[in-house]
MDTraj code that builds the backbone (N, CA, C; nanometers):
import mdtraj as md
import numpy as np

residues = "UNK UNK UNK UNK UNK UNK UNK UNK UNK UNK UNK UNK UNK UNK UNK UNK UNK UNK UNK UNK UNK UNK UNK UNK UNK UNK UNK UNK UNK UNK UNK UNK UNK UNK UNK UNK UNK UNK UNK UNK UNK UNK UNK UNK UNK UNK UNK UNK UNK UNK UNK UNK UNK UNK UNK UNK UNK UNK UNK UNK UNK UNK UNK UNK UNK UNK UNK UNK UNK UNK UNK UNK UNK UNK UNK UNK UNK UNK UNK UNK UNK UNK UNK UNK UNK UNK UNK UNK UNK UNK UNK UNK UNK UNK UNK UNK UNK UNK UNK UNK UNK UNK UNK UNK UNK UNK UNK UNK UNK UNK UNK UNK UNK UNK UNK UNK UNK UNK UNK UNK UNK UNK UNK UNK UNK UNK UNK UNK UNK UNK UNK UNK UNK UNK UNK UNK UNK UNK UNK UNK UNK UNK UNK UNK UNK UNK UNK UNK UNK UNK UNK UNK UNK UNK UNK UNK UNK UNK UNK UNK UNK UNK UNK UNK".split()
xyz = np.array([
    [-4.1714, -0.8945, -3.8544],
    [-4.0902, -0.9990, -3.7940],
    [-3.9488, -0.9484, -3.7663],
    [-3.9282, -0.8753, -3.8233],
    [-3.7511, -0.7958, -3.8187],
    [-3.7335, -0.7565, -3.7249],
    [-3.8483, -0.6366, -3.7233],
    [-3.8323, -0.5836, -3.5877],
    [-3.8972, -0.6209, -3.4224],
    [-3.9517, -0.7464, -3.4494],
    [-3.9619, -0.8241, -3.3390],
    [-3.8172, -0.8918, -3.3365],
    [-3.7303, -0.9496, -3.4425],
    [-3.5931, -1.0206, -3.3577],
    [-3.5299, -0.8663, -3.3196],
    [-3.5250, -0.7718, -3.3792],
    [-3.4456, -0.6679, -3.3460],
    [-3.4559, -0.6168, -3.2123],
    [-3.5945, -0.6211, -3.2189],
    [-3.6364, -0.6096, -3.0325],
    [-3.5825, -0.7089, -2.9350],
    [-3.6132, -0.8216, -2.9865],
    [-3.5345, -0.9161, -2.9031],
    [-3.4260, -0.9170, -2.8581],
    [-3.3027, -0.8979, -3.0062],
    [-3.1871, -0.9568, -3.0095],
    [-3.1553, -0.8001, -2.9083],
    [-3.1942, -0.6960, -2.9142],
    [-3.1764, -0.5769, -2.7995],
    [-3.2007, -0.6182, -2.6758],
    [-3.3269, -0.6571, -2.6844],
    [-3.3472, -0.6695, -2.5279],
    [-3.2534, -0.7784, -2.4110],
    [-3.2059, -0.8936, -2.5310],
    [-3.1031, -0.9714, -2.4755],
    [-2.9666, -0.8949, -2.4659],
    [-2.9351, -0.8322, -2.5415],
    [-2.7828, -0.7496, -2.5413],
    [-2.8400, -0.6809, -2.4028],
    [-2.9256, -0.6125, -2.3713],
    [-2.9316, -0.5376, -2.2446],
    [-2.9383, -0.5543, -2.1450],
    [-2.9729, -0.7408, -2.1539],
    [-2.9978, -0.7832, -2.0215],
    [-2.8259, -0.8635, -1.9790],
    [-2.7703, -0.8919, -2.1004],
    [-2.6097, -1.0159, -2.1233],
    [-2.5297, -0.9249, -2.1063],
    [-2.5272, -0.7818, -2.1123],
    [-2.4092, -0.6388, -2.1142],
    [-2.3848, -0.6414, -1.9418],
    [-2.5070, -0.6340, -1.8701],
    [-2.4099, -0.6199, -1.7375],
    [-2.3542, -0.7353, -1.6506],
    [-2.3961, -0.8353, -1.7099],
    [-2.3492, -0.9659, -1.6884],
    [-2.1960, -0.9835, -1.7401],
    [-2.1858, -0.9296, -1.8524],
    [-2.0721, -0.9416, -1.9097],
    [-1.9496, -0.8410, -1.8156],
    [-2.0269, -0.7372, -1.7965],
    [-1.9487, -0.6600, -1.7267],
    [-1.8638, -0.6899, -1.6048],
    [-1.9894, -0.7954, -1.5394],
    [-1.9349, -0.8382, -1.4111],
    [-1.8520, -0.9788, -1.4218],
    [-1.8794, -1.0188, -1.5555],
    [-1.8124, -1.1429, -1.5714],
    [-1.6168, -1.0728, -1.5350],
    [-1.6422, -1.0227, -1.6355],
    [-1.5233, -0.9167, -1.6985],
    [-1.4386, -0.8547, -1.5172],
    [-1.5182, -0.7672, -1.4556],
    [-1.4473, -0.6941, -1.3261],
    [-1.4431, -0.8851, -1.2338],
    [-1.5384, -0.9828, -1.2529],
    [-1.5037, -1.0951, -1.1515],
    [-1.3411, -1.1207, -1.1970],
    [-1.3204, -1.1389, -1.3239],
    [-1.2106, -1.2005, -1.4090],
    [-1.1144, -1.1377, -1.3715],
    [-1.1104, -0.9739, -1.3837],
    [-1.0174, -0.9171, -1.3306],
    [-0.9923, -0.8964, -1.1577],
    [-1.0688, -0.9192, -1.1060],
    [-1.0431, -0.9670, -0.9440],
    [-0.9862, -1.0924, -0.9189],
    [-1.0050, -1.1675, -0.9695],
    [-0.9300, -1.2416, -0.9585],
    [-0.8182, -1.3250, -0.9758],
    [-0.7552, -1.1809, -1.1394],
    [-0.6118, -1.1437, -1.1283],
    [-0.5445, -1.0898, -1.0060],
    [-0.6305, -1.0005, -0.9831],
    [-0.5492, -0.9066, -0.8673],
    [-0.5290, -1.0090, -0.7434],
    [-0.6424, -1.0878, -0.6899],
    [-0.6360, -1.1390, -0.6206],
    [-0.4825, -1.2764, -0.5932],
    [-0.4939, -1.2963, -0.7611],
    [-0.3493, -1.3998, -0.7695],
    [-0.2567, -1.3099, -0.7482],
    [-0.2510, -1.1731, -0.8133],
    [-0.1083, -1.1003, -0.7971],
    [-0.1095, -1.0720, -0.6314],
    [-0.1966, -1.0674, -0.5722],
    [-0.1753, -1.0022, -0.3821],
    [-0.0908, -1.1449, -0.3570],
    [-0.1721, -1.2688, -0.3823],
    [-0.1046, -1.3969, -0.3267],
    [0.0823, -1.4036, -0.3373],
    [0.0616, -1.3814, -0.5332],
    [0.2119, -1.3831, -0.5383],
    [0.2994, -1.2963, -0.4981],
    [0.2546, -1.1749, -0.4504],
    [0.3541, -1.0825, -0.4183],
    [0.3416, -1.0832, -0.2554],
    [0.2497, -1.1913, -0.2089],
    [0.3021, -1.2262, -0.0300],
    [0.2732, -1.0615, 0.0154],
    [0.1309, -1.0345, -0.0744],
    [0.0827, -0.8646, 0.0134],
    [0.0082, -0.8659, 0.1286],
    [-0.0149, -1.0008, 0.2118],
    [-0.0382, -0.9947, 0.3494],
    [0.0440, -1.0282, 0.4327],
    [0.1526, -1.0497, 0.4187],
    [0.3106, -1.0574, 0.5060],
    [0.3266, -0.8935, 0.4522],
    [0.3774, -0.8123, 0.3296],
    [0.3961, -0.7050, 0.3524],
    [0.2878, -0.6125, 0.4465],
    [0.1927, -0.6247, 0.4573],
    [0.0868, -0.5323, 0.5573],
    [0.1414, -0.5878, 0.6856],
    [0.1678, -0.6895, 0.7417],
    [0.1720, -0.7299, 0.8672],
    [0.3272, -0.6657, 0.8880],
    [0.3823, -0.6767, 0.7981],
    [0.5268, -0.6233, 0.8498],
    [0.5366, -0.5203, 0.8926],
    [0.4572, -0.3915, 0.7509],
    [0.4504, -0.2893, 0.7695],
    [0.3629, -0.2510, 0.9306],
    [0.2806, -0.3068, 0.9675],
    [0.2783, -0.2764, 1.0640],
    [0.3286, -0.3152, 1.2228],
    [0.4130, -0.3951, 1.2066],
    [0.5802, -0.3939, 1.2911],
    [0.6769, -0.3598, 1.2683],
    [0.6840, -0.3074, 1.1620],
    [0.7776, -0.1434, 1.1897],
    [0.6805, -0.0465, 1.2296],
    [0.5666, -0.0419, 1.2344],
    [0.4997, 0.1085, 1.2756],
    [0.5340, 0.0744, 1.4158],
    [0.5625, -0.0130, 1.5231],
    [0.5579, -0.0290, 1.6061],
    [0.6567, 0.0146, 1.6714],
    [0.8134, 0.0204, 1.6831],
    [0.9331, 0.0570, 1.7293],
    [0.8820, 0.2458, 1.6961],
    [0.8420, 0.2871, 1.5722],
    [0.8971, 0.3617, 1.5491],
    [0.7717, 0.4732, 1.6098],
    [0.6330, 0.4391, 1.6572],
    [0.5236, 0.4464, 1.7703],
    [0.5824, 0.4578, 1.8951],
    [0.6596, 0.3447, 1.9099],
    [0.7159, 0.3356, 2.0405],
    [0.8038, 0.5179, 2.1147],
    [0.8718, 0.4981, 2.0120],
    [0.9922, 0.6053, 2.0595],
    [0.9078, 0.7210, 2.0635],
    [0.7770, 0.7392, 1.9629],
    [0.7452, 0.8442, 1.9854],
    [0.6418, 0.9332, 2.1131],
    [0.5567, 0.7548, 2.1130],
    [0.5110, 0.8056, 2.2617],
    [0.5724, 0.8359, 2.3768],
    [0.6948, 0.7751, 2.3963],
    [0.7774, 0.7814, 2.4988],
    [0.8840, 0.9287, 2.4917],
    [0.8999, 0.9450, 2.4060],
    [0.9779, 1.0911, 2.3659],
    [0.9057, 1.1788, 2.4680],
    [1.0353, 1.2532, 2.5164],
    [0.9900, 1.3845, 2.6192],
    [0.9503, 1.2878, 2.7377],
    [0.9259, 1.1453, 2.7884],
    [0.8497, 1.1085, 2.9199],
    [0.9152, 1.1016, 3.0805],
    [0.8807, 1.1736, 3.1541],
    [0.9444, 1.1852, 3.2564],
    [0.9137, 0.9975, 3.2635],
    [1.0193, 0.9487, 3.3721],
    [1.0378, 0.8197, 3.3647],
    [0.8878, 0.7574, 3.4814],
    [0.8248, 0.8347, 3.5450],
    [0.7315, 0.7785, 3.5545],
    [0.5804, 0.7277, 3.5132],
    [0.5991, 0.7646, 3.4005],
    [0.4834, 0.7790, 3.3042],
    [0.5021, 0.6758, 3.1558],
    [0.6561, 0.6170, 3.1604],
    [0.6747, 0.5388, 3.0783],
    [0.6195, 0.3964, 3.0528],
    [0.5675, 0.3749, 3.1852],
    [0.5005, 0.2118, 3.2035],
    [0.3566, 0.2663, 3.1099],
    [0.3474, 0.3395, 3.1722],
    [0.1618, 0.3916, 3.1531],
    [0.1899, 0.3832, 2.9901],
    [0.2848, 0.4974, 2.8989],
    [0.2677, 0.4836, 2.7888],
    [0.3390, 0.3754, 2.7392],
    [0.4117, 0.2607, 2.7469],
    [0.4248, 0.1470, 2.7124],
    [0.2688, 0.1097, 2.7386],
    [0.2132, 0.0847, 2.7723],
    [0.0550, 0.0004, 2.7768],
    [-0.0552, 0.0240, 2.7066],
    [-0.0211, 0.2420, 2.6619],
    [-0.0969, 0.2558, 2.5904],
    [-0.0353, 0.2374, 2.4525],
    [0.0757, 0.2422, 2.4165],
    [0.1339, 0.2163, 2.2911],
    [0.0928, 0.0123, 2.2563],
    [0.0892, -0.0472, 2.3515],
    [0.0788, -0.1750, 2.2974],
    [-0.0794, -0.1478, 2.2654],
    [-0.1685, -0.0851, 2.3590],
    [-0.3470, -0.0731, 2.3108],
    [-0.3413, 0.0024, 2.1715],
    [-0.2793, 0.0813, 2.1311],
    [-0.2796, 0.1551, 2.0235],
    [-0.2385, 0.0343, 1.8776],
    [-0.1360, -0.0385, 1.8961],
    [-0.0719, -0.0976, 1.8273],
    [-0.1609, -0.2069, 1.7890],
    [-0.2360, -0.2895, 1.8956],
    [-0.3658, -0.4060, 1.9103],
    [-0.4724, -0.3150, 1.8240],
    [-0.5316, -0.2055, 1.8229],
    [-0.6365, -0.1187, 1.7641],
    [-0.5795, -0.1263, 1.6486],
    [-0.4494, -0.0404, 1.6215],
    [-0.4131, -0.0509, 1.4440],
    [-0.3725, -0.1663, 1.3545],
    [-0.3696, -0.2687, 1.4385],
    [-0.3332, -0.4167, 1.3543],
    [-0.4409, -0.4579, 1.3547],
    [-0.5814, -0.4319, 1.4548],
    [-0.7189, -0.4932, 1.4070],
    [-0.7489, -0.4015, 1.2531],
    [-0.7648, -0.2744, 1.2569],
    [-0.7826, -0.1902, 1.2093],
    [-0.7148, -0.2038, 1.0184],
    [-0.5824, -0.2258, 1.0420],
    [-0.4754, -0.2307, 0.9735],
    [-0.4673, -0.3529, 0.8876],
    [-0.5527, -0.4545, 0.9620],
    [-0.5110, -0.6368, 0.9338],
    [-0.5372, -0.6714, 0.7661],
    [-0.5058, -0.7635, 0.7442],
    [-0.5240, -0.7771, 0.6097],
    [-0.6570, -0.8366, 0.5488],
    [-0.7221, -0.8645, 0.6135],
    [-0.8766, -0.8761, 0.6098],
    [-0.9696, -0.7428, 0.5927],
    [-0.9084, -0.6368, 0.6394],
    [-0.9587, -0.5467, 0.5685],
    [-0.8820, -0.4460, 0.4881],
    [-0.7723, -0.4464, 0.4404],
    [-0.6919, -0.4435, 0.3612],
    [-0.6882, -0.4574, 0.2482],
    [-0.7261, -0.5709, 0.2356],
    [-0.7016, -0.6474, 0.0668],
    [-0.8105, -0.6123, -0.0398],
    [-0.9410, -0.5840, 0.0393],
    [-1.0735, -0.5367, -0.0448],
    [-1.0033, -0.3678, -0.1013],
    [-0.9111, -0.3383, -0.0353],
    [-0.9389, -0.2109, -0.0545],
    [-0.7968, -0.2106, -0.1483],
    [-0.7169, -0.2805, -0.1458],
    [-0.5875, -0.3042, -0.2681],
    [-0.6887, -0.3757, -0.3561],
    [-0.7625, -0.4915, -0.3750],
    [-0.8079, -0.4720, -0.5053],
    [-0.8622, -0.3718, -0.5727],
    [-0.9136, -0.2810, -0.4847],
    [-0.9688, -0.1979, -0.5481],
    [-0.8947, -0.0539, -0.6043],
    [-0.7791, -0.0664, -0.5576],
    [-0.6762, 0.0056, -0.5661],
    [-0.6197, -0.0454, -0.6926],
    [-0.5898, -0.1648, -0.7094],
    [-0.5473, -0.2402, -0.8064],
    [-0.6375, -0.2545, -0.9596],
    [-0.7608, -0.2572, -0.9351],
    [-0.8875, -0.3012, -1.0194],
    [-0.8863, -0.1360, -1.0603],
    [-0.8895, -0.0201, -0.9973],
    [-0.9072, 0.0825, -1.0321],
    [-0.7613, 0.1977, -1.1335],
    [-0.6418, 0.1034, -1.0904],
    [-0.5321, 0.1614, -1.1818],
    [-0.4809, 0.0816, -1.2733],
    [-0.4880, -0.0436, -1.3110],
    [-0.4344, -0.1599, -1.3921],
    [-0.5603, -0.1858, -1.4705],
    [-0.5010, -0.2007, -1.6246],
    [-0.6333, -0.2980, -1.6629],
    [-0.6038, -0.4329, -1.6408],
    [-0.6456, -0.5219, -1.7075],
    [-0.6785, -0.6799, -1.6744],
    [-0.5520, -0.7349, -1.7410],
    [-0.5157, -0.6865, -1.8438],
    [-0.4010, -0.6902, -1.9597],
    [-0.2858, -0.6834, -1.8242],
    [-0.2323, -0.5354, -1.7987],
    [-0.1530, -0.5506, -1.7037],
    [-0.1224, -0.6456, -1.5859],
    [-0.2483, -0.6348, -1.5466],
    [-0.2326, -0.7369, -1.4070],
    [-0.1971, -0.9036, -1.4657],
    [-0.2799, -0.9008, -1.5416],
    [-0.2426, -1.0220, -1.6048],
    [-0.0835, -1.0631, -1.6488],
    [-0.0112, -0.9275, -1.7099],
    [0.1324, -0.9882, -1.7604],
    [0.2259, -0.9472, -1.6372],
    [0.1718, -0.8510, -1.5066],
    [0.2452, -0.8767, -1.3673],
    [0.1927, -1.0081, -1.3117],
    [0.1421, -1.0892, -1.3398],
    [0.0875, -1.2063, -1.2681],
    [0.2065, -1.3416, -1.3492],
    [0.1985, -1.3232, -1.4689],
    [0.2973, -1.3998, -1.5342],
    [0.4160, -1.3886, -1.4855],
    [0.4771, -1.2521, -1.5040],
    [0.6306, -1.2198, -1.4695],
    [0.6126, -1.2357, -1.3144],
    [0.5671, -1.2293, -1.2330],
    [0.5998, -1.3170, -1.0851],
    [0.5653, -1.4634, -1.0708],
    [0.5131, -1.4825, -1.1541],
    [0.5416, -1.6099, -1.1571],
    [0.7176, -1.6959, -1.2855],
    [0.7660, -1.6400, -1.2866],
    [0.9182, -1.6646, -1.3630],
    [0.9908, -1.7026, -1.2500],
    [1.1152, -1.6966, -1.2521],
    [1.2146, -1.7378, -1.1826],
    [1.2733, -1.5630, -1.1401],
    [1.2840, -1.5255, -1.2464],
    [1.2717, -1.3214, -1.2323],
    [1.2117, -1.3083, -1.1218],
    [1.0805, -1.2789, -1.1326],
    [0.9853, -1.2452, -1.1232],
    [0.9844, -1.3011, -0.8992],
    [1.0267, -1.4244, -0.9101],
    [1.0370, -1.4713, -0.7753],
    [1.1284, -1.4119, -0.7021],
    [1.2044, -1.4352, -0.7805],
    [1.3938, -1.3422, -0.7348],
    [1.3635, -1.1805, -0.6994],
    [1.2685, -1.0738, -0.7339],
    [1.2719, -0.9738, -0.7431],
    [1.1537, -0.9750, -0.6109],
    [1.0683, -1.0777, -0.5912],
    [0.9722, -1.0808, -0.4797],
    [1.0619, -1.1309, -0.3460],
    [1.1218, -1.2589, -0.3822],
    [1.1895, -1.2229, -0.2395],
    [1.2952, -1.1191, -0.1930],
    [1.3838, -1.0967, -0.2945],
    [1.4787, -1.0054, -0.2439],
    [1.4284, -0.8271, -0.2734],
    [1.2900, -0.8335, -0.2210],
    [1.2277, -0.6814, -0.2577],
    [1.2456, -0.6522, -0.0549],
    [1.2387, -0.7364, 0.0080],
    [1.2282, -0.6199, 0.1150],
    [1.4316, -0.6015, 0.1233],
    [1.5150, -0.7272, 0.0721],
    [1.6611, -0.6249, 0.0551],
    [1.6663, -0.5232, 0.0229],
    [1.6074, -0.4965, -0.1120],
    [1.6029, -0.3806, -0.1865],
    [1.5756, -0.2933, -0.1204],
    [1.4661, -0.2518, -0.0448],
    [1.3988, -0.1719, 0.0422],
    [1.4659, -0.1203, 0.1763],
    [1.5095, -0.2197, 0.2081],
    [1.6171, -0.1998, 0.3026],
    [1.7161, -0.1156, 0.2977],
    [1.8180, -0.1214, 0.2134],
    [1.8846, -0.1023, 0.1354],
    [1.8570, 0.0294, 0.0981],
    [1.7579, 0.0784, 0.0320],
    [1.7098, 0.1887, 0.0053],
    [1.6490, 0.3128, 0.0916],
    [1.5971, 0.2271, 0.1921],
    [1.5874, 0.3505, 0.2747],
    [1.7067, 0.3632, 0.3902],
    [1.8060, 0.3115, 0.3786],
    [1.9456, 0.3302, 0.4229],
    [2.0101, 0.4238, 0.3296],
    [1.9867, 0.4559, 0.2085],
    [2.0440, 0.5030, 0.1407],
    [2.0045, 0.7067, 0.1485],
    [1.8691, 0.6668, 0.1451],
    [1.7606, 0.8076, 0.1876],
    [1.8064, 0.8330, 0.3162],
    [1.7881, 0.7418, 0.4306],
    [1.8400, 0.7798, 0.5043],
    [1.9977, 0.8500, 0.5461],
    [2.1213, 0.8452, 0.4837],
    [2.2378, 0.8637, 0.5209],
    [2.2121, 1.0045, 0.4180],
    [2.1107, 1.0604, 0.2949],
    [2.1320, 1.1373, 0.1951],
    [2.0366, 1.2536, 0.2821],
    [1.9722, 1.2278, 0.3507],
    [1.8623, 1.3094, 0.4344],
    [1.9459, 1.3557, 0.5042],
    [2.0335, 1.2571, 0.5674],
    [2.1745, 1.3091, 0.7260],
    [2.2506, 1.4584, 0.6211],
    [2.2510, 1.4076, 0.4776],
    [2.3354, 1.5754, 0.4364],
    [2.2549, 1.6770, 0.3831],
    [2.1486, 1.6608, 0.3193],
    [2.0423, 1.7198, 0.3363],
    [1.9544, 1.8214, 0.4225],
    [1.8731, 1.7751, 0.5286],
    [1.8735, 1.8015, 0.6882],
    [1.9533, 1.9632, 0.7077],
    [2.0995, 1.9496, 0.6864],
    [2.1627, 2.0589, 0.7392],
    [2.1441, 2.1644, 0.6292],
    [2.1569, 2.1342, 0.5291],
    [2.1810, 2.2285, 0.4168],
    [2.0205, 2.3055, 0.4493],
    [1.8838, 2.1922, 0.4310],
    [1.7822, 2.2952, 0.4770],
    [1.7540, 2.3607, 0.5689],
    [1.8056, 2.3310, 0.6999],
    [1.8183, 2.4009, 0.8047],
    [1.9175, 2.5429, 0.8055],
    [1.9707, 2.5665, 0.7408],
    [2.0810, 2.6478, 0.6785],
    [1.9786, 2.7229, 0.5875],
    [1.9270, 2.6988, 0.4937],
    [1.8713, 2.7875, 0.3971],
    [1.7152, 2.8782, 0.5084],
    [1.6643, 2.7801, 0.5432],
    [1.5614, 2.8161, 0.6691],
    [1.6047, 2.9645, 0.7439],
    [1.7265, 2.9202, 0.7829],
    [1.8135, 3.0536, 0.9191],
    [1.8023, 3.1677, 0.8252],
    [1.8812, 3.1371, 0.7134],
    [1.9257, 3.2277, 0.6115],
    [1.8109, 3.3307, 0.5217],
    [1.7209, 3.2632, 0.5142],
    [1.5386, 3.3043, 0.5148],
    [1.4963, 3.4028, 0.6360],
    [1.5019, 3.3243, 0.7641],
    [1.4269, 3.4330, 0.8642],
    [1.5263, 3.4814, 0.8740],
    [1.6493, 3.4918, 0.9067],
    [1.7688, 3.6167, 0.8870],
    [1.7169, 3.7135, 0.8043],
    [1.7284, 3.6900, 0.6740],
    [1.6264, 3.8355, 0.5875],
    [1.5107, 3.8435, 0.5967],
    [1.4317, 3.8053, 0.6051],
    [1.3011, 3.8383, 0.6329],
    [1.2833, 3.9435, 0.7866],
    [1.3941, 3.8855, 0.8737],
    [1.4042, 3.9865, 0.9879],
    [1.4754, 4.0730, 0.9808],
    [1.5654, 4.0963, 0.8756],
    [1.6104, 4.2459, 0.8425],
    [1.5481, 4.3328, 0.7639],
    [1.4082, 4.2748, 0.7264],
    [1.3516, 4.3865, 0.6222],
    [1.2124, 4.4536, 0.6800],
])
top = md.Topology()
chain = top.add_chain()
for i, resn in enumerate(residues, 1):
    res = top.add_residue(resn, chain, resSeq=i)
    for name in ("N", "CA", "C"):
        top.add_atom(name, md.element.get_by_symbol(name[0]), res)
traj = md.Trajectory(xyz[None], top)
């Protein structure tokens, strides 16, 4: 009789373990899923991809004799329509949870889900694209002194390398 419940009480652990498992990864999806909401991560994808857009722009057009600029304005807006289907947050978000589900445990996501939800926590979500702003103004003006110094070490490189 022992080892008939023992069999049993196994055969139920083996069948309740991957159930549990998925209970467990559902539970934690749908942390992640509250943290995408609270951190407004489908306004950041959509943004991010209107800035890809100006900065697409200049590049197709770079070098264009001026009659060829209509043409690549038309293909830069087809390019831009392709990478925002492509880009959209519908297919996006499967792939941040999984981004999310695969570097956080449940613990974490869970106490980033709390702290954006604070008054903190709100304050640091809206004023994150300031921050950002802000910051790559900062990279940017440190790159402007940068830039020369490597261009300088570069010369100074094939200079010896072409004297030897």
């Amino acid at each position: 009789m022992k080892a008939y419940r023992s069999a049993f009480y196994g055969s139920l652990l083996a069948f309740a373990f991957p159930l549990l498992i998925h209970a467990d990864e559902a539970s934690k999806a749908a942390k992640i899923e509250e943290m995408l909401m609270l951190t407004h991560a489908d306004k950041i994808v959509d943004q991010m991809i209107a800035q890809m857009q100006p900065i697409m722009a200049a590049q197709m057009k770079k070098n264009l004799p001026d009659e060829t600029r209509a043409a690549a304005d038309e293909m830069q807006k087809k390019v831009m329509q392709w990478m925002s289907e492509k880009l959209s947050w519908q297919k996006m978000k499967p792939v941040y949870v999984k981004i999310y589900a695969d570097t956080l445990t449940e613990e974490e996501i869970a106490g980033a889900v709390e702290f954006y939800k604070t008054p903190a926590g709100q304050a640091l979500l809206n004023k994150m694209p300031i921050l950002m702003q802000k910051s790559m103004t900062y990279v940017q003006e440190m790159m402007g002194d940068i830039i020369p110094e490597i261009q300088k070490m570069v010369s100074e490189e094939i200079e010896k390398k072409s004297k030897n």
